[in-house]
TIGU-198481 format. One record per residue: residue in three letters; residue number from 0; x, y, z of N, C-alpha, C, O, CB in turn. Coordinates in Angstrom, 3 decimals, always signed. Each point is the difference from the previous one (the first is absolute). Glycine has a CB too. Example, Ala and Ser with C-alpha at 12.3 -4.5 7.8 and 13.67 -1.06 7.14 Angstrom:
  res    n       n_x       n_y       n_z      ca_x      ca_y      ca_z       c_x       c_y       c_z       o_x       o_y       o_z      cb_x      cb_y      cb_z
  ALA    0   +13.190    -5.690    +7.800    -0.890    +1.190    +0.000    +0.900    +1.200    +0.000    +1.036    -0.019    +0.665    -2.928    -1.154    +0.581
  SER    1    +1.542    +2.223    -1.966    +0.820    +1.190    +0.060    -0.770    +1.090    +0.730    +0.509    +1.108    +0.169    +0.675    -1.736    -2.314
// end
This chain:
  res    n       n_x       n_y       n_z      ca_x      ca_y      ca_z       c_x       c_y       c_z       o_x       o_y       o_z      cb_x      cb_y      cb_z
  UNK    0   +16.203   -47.739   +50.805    +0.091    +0.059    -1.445    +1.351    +0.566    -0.391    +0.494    +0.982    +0.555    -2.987    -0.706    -0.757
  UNK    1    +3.006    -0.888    -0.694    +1.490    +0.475    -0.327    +0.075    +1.014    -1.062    -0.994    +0.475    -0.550    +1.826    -2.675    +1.140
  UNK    2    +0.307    +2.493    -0.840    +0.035    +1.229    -0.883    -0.244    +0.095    -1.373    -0.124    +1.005    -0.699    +1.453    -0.606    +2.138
  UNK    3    -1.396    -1.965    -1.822    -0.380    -0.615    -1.763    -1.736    +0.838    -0.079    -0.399    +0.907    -0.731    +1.968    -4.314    +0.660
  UNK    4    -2.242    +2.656    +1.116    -1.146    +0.296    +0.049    -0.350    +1.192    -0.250    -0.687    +0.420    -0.931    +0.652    -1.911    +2.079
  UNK    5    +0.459    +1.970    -0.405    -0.501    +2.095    +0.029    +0.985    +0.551    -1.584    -0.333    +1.113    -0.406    +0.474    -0.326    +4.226
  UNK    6    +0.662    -1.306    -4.408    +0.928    +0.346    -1.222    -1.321    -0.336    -0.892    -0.511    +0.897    -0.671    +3.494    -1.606    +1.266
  UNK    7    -3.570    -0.727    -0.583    -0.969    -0.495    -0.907    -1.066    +0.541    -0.111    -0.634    -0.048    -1.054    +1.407    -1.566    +1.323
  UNK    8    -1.103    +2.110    +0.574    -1.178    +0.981    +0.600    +0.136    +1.206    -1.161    -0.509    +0.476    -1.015    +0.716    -1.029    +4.049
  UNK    9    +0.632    +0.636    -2.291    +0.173    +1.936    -0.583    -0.105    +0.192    -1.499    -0.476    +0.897    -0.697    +2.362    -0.281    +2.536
  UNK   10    -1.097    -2.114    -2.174    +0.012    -0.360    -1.281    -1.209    +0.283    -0.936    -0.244    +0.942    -0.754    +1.705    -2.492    +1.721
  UNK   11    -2.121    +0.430    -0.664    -1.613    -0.488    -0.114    -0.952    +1.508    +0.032    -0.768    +0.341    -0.900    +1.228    -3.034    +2.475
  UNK   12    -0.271    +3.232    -0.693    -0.833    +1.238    -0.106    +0.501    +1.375    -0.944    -0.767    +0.772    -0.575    +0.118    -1.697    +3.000
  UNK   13    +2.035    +0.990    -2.412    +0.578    +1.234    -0.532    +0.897    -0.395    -0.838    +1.137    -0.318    +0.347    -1.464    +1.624    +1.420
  UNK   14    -0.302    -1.338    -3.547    +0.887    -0.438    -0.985    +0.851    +1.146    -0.212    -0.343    +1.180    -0.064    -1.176    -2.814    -0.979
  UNK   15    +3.159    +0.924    +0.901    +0.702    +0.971    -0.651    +0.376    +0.152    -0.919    +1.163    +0.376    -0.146    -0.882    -0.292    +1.343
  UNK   16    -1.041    -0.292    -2.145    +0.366    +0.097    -1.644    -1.465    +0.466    -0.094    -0.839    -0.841    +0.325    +2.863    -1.245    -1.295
  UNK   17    -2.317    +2.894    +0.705    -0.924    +1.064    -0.534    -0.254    -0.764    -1.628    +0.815    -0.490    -0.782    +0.299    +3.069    +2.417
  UNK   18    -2.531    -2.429    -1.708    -0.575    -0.897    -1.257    +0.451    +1.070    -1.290    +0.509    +1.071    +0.333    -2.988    -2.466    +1.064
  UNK   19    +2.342    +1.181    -2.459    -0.365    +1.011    -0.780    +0.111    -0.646    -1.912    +0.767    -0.799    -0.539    +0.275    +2.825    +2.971
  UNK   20    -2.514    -0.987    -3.100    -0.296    -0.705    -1.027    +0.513    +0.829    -0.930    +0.438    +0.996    +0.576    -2.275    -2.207    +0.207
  UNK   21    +2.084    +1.310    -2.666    +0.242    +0.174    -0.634    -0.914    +0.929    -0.879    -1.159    -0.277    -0.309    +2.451    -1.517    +1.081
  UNK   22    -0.727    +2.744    -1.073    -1.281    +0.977    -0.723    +0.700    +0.658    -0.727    +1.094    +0.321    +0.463    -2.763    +0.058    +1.136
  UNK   23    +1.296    +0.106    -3.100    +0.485    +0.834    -1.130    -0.704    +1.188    +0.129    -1.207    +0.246    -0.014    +1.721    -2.031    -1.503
  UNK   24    +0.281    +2.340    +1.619    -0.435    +1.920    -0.002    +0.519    +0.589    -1.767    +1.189    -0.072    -0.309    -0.259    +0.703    +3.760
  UNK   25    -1.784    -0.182    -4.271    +0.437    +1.006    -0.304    -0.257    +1.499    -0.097    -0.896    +0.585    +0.609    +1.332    -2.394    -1.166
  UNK   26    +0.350    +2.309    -0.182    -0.645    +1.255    -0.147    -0.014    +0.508    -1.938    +0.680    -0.564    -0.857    +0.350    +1.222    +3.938
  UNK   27    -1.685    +0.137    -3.249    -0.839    +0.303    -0.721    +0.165    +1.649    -0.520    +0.045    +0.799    +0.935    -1.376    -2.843    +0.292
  UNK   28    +1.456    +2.816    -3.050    -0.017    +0.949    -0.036    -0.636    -0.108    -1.400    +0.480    -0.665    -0.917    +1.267    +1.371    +2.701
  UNK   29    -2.896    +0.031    -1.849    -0.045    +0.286    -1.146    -0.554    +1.677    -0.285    -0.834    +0.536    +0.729    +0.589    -3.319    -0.988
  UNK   30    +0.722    +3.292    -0.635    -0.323    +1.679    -0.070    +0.313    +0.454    +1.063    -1.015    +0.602    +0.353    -0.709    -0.534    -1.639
  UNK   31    +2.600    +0.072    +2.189    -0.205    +0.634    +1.366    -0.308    -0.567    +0.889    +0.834    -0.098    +0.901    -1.257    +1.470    -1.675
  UNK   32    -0.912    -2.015    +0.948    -1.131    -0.956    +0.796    +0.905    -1.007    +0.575    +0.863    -0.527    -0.703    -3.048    +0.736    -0.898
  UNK   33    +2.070    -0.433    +2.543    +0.802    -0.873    +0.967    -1.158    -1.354    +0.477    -1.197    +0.181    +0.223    +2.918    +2.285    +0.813
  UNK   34    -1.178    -3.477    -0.977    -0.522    -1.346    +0.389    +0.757    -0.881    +0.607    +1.127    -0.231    -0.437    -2.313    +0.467    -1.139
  UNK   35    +0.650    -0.933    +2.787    +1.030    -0.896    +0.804    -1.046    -0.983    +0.212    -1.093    +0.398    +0.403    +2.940    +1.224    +0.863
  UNK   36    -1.630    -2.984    -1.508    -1.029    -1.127    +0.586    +1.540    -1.065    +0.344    +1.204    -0.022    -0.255    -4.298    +0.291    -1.592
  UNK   37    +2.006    -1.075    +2.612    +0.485    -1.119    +0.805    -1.059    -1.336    -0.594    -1.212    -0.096    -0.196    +2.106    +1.847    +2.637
  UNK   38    +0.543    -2.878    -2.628    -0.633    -1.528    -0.273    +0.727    -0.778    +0.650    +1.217    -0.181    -0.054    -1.994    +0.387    -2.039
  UNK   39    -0.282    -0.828    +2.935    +0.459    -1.792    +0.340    -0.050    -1.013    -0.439    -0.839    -0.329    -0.839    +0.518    +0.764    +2.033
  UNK   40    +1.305    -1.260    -0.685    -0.669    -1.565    -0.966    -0.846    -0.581    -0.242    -0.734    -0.267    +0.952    +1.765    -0.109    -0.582
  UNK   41    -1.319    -0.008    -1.362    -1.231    -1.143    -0.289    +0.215    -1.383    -0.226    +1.229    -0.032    -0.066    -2.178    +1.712    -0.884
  UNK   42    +0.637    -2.598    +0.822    +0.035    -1.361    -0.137    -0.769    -0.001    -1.813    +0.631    -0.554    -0.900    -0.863    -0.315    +4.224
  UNK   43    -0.865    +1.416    -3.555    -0.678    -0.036    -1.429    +0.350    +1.495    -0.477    -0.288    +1.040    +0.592    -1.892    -2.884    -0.086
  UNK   44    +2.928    +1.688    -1.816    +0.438    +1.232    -0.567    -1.538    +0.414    -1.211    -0.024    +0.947    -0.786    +3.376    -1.702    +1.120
  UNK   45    -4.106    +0.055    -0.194    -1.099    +0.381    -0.510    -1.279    +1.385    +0.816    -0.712    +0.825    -0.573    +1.464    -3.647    -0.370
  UNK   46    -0.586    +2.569    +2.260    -0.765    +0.915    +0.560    +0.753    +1.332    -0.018    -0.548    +0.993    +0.479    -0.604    -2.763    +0.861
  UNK   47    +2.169    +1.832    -1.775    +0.836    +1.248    +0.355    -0.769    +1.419    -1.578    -0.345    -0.229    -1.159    +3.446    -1.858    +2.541
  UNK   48    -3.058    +3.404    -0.572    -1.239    +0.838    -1.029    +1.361    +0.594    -0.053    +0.863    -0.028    +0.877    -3.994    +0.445    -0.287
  UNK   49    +3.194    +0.344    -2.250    +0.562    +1.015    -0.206    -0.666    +1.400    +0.791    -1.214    +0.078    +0.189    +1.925    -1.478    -2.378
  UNK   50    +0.381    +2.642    +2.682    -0.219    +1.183    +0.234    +0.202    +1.004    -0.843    +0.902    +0.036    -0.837    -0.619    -0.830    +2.535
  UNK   51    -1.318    +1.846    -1.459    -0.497    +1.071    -1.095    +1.390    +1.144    +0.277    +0.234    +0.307    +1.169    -3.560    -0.656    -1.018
  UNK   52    +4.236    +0.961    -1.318    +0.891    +0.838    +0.638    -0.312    +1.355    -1.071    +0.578    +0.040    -1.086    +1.436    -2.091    +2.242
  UNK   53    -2.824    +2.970    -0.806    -0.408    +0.727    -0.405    -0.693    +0.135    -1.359    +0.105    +0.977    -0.742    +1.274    -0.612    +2.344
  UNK   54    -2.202    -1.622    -1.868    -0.772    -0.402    -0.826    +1.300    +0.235    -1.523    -0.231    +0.279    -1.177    -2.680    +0.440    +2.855
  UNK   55    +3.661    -0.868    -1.269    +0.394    -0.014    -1.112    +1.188    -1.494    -0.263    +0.467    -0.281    -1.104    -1.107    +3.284    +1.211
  UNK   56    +0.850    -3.568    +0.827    +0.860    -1.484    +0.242    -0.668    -0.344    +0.709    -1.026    +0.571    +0.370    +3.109    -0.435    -0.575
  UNK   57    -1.453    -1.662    +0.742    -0.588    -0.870    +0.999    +0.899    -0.794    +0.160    +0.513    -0.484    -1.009    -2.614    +0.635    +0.602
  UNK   58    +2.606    -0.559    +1.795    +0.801    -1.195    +0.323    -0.536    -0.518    +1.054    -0.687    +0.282    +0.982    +2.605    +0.430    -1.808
  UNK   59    -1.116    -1.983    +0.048    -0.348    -1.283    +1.097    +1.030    -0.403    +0.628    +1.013    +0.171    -0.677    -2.584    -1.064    -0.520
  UNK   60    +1.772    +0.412    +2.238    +0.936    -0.851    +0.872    -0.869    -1.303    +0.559    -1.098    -0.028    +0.555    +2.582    +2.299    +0.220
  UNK   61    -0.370    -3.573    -1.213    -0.709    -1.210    +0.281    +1.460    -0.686    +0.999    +1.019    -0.644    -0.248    -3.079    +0.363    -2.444
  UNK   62    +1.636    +0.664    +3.462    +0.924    -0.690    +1.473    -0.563    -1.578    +0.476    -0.868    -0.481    +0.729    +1.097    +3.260    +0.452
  UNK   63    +0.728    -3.179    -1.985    -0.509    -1.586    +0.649    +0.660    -0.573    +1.007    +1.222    -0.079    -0.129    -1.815    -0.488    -1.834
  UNK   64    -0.081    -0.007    +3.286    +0.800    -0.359    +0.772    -0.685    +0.290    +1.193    -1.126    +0.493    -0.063    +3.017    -0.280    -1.329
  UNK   65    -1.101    -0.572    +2.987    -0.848    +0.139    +0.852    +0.576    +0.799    +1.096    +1.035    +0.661    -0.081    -2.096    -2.641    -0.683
  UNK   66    +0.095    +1.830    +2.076    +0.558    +0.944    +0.444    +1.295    -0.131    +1.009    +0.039    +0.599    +1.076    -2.307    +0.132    -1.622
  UNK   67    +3.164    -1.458    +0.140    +1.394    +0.248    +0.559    +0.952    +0.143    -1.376    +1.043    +0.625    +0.193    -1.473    -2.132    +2.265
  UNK   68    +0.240    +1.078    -3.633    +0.831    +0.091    -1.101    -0.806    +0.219    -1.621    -1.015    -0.590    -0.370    +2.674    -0.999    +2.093
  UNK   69    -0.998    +2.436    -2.371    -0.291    +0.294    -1.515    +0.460    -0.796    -0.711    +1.194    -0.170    +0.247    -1.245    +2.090    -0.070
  UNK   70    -0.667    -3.066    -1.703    +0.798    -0.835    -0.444    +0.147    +0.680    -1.178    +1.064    -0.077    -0.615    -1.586    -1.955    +1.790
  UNK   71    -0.286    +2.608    -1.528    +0.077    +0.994    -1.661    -1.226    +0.939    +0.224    -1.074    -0.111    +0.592    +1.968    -1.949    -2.632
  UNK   72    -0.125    +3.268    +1.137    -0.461    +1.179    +0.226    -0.541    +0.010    -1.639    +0.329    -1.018    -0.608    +1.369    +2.184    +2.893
  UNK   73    -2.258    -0.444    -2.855    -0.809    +0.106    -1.696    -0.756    +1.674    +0.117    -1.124    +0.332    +0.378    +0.169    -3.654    -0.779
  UNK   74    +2.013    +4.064    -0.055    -0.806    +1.337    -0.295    -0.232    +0.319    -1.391    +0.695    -0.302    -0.970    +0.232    +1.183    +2.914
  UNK   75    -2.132    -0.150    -1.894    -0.518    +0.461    -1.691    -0.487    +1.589    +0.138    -0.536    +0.557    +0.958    -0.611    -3.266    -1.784
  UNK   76    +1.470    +3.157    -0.284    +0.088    +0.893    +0.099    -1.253    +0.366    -1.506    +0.579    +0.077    -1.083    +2.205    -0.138    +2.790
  UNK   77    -4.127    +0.235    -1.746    -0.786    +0.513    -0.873    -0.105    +1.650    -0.551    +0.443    +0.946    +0.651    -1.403    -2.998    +0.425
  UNK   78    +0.371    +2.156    -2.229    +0.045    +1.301    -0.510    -1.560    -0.283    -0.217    -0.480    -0.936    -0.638    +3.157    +1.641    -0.493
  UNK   79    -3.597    +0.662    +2.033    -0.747    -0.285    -0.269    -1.084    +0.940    -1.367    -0.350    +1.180    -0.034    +1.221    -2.364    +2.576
  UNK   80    -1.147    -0.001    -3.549    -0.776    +0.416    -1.278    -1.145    +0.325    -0.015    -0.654    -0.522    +0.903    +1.739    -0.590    -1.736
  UNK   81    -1.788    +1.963    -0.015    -1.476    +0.061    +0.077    -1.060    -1.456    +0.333    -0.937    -0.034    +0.797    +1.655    +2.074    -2.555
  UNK   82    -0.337    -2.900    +1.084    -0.471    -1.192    +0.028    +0.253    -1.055    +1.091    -0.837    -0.489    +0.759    +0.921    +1.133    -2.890
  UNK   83    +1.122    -0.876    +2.067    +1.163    -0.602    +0.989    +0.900    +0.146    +0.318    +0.652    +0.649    -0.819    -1.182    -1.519    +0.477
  UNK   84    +1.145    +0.567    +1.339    +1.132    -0.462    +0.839    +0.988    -0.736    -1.089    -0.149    -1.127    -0.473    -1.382    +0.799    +2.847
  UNK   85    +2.684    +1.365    -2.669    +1.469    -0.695    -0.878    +1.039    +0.027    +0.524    +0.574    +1.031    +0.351    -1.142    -0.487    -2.102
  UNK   86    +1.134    -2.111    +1.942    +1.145    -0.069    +0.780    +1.366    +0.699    -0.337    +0.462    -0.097    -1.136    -1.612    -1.866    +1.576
  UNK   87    +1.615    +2.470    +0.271    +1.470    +1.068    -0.225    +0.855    -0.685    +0.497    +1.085    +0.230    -0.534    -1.788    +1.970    +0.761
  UNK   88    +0.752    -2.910    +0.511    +1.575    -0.766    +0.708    -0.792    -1.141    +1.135    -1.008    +0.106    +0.699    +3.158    +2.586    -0.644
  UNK   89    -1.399    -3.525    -0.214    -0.172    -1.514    +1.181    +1.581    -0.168    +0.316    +0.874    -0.046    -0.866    -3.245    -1.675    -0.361
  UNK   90    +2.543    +1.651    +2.399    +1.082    +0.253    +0.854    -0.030    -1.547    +0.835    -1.100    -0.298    +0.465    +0.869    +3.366    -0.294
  UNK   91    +1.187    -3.904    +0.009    -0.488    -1.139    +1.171    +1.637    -0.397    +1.050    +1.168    -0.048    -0.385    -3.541    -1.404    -1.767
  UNK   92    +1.840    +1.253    +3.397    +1.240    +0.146    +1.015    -0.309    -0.970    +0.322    -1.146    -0.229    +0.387    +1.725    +2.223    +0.370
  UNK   93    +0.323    -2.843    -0.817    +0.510    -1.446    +1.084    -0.303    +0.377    +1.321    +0.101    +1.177    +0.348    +2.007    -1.996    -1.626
  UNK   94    -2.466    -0.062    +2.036    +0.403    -0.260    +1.232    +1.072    +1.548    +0.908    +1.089    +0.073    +0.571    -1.262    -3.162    -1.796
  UNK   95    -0.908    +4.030    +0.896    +1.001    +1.214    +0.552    -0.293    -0.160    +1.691    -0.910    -0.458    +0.691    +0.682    +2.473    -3.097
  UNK   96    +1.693    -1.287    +2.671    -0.046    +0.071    +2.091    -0.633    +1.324    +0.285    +0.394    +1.017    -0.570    +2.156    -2.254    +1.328
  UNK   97    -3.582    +1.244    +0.165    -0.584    +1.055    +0.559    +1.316    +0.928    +1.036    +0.867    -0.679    +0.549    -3.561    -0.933    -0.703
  UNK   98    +2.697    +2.455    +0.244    +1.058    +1.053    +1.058    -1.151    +0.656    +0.711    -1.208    +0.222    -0.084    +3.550    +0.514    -1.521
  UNK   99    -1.004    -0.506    +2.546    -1.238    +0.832    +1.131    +0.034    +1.729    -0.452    -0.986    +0.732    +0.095    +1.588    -2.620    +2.508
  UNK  100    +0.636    +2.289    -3.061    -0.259    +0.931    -0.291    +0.717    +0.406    -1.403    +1.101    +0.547    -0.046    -1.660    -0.312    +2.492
  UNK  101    -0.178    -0.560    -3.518    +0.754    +0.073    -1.462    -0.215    +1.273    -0.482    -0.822    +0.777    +0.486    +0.519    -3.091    -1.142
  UNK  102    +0.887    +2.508    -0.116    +0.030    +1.284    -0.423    -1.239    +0.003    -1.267    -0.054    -1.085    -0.580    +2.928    +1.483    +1.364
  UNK  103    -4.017    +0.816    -1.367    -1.080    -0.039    -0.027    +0.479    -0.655    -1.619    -0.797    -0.639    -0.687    -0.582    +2.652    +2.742
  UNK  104    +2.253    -1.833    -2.319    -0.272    -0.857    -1.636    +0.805    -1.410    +0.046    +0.432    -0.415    -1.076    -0.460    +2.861    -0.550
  UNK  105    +0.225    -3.099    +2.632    +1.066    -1.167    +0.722    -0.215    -0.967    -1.324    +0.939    -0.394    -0.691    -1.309    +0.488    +3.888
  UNK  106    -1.006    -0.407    -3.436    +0.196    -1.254    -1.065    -0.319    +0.279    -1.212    +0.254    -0.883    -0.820    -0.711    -0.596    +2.283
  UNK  107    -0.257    +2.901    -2.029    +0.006    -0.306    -1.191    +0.899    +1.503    -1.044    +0.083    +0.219    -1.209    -2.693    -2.089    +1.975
  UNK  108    +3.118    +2.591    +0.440    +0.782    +1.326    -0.263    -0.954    +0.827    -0.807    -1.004    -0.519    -0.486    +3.415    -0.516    +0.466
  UNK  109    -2.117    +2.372    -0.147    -1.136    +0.821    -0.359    +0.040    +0.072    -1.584    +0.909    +0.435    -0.707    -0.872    +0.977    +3.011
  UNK  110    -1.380    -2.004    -2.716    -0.664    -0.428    -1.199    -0.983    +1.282    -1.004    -1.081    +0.551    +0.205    +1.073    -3.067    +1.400
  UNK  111    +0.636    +2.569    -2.293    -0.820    +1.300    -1.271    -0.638    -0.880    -0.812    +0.703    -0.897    -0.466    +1.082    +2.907    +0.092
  UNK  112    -3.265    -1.983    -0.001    -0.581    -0.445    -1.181    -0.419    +1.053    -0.661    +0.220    +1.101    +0.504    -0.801    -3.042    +0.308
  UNK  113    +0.047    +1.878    -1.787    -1.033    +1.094    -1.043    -0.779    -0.800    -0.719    +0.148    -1.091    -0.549    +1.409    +2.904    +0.087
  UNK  114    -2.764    -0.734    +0.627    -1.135    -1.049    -0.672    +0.206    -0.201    -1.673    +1.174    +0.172    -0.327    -3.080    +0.727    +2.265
  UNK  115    +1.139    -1.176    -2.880    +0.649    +0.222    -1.555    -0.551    +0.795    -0.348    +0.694    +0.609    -0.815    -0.153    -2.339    +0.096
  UNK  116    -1.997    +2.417    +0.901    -0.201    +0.921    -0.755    +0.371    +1.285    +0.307    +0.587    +0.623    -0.885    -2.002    -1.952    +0.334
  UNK  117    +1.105    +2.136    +2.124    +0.223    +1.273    -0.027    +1.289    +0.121    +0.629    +0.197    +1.192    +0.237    -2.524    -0.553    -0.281
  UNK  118    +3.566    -1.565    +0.524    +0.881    +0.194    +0.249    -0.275    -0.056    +1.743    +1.138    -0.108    +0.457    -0.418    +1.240    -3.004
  UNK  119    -1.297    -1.119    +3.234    -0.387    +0.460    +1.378    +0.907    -1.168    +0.646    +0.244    -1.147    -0.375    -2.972    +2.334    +0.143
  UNK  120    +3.141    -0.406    +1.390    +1.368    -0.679    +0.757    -0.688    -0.831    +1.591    -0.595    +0.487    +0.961    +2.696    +1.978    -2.047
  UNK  121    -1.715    -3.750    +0.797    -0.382    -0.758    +1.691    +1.898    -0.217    +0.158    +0.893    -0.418    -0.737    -4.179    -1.583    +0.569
  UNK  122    +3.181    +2.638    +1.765    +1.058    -0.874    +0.691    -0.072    -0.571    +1.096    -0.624    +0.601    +0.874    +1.664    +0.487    -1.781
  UNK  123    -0.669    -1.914    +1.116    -0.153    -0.744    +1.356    +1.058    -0.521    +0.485    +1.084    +0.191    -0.550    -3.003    -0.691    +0.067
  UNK  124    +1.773    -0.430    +1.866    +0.992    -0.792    +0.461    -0.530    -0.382    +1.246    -0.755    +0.600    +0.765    +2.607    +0.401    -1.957
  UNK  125    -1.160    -2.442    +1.276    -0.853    -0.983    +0.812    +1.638    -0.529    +1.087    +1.158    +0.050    -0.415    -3.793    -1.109    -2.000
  UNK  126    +2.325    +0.743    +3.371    +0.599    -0.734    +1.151    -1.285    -0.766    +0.920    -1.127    +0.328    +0.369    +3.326    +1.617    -0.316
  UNK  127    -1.346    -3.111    +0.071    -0.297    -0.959    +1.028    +0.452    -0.094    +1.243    +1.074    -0.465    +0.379    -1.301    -0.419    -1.978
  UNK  128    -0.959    +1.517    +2.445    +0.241    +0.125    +1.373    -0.489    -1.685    +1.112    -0.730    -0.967    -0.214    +0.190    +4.181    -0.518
  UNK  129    +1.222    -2.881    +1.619    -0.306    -0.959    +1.160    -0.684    +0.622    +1.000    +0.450    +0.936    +0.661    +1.408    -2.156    -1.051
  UNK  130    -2.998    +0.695    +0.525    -0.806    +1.271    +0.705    -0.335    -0.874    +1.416    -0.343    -1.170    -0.166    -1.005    +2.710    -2.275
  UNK  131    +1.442    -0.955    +3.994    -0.563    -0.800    +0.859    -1.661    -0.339    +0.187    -0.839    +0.644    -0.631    +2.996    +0.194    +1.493
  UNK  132    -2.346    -1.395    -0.379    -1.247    -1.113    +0.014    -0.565    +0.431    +1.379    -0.986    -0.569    +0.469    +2.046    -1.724    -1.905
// end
């Protein structure tokens, strides 16, 4: 057996490009209270649930796309009312590139809202990581 063979071999069994998928991290402050969640892509931006951020906001991240590439990103940012959920900001990213190691506010830099009535402060900030598989 020649040396192609055992090259093809080695090949075949031991990939050298390491897989890896796309995931939005952010992080999260409101009053003090600290929050960090993680989202992957979806294909239906309908199943995607808003998260509770100290009952007093709620955001969503709608990562569409799969798992080697992001085609659009759609964040919302709710104030949450006695009654309902009122939107404060919709944010939307093209086709952003995942990094392996971005810095923690890489895509959307660090973000201040306030709700309207009592003034109460959310900040956040989101990066898109490349995460291995």
């Amino acid at each position: 057996m020649g040396m192609r063979f055992w090259l093809w071999l080695l090949a075949a069994f031991f990939p050298l490009v390491a897989q890896a998928s796309p995931q939005l991290r952010c992080h999260f402050e409101v009053n003090a209270e600290r929050f960090e969640h993680s989202f992957s892509p979806v294909s239906d931006p309908y199943t995607v649930t808003s998260v509770n951020l100290a009952d007093r906001f709620r955001f969503k991240a709608v990562v569409l796309g799969d798992d080697t590439r992001v085609e659009l990103i759609n964040l919302y940012v709710f104030y949450q009312t006695e009654r309902q959920p009122m939107i404060l900001q919709h944010t939307k990213y093209m086709a952003p590139q995942a990094q392996s190691a971005p810095a923690a506010n890489a895509l959307t830099g660090r973000v201040a809202l306030y709700s309207p009535f009592l003034g109460k402060e959310l900040l956040y900030g989101c990066a898109l990581h490349e995460v291995a598989r």
